[in-house]
Structure formats: structure tokens, C-alpha cells
N, C-alpha and C positions, 0 to 999 in steps of 0.2 A: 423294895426300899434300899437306899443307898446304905454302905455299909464302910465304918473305916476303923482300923484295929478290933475287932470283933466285933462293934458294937453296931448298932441299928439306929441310923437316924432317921428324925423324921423327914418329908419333904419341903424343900425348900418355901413351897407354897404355905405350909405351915408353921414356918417358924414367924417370929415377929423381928421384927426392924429395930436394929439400936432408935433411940431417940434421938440422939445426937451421933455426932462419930467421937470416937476414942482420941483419949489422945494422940494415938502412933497412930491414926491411918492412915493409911499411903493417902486419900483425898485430903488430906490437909494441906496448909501452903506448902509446909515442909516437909511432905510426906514421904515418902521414897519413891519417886519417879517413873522408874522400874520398874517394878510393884505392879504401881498404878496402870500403867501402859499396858502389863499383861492383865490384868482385873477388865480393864475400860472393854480389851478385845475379849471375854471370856465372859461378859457379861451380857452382849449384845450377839453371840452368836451361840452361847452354850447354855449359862445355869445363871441364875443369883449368883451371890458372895457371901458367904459365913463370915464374921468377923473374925478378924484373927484373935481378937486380945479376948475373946469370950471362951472360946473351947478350947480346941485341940491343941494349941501355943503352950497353954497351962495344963494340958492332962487333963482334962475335961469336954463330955459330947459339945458339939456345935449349939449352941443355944441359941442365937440370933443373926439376922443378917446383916451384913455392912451398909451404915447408914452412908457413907460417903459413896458407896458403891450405885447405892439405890437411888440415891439423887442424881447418880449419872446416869443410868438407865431413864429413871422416867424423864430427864431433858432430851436425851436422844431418843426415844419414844415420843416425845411430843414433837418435835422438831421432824421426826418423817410423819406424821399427821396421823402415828394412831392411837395416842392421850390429847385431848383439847386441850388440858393443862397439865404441865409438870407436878403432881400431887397424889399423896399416897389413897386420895380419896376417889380419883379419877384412877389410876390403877384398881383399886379395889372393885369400880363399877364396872371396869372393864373386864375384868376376869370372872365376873359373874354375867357377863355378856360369854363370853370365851368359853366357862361350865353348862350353858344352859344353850349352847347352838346358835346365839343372839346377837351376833358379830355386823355392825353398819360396814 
């Protein structure tokens, strides 16, 4: 398990999804650009995204993932044809395709 300042987080696959995104996330209109651009690459070739405004920003483990982040993934997920649709419900089926060897 991943570990950052001594603690022990869970995996990404186990944590849950903002509902919405935060006010500050870089996916917002005005979000930090920057940010963004490294998230968008870091998301489709490495890990998830932890929100910032949830954990470690404030002293606190990572609790959740970045909703802005995840809506980016699952559109470029769907757009190379391996979600039918953009949703966190179509991810969810597909990763229990993914745990169980059951991959189209």
C-alpha cells in the first residue's frame, strides 16, 4: 500500500469520488491550468487523482478522489472505446470486468 508522511493509504481503487469538484480544482473554468495539464497526463498514464482540498493540503490522509480529474479520465476512456459511456457506472462495470479476467 501506498504510503505518504508515515501514514498508510488506501488504494486508489478504494477510495470514493468527490460528488462534485471543489471549489479550487484545477478542472474548473478557472482552475490552474498547469495543475490541470499535469493531472490530465498523470491520470491516463499513472494513478487516479486524490483531491487536493480533501487530504494532505490540510494535514489530513487522502480521503477521496478528484472529481474533475475523474471526469477526465472516464471521457478519454470512452473516446478510445474502452467505456461505452463517460460514467462512473460504466467504470464501475468495467473494473469488475478487469477483477474477474472478463475484459471484451
Amino acid at each position: 500500500m501506498p504510503h505518504r508522511r508515515g501514514k498508510t493509504l488506501p488504494p486508489p481503487s478504494a477510495m470514493p469520488i468527490m460528488a462534485q469538484r471543489c471549489s479550487t480544482c484545477p478542472f474548473n473554468p478557472d482552475g490552474d491550468q498547469e495543475l490541470r495539464s499535469k493531472i490530465m497526463q498523470r491520470v491516463v498514464t499513472e494513478a487516479s487523482q486524490t483531491c487536493h482540498s480533501t487530504g494532505v493540503m490540510h494535514g489530513r490522509p487522502d480521503t477521496h478522489l478528484c472529481r474533475g480529474a475523474r471526469d477526465f479520465q472516464l471521457e478519454y476512456l470512452h473516446r478510445i472505446g474502452f467505456l461505452a459511456e463517460p460514467t462512473d457506472a460504466c467504470w464501475a462495470a468495467k473494473w469488475q470486468e478487469i477483477q474477474h479476467g472478463h475484459t471484451h
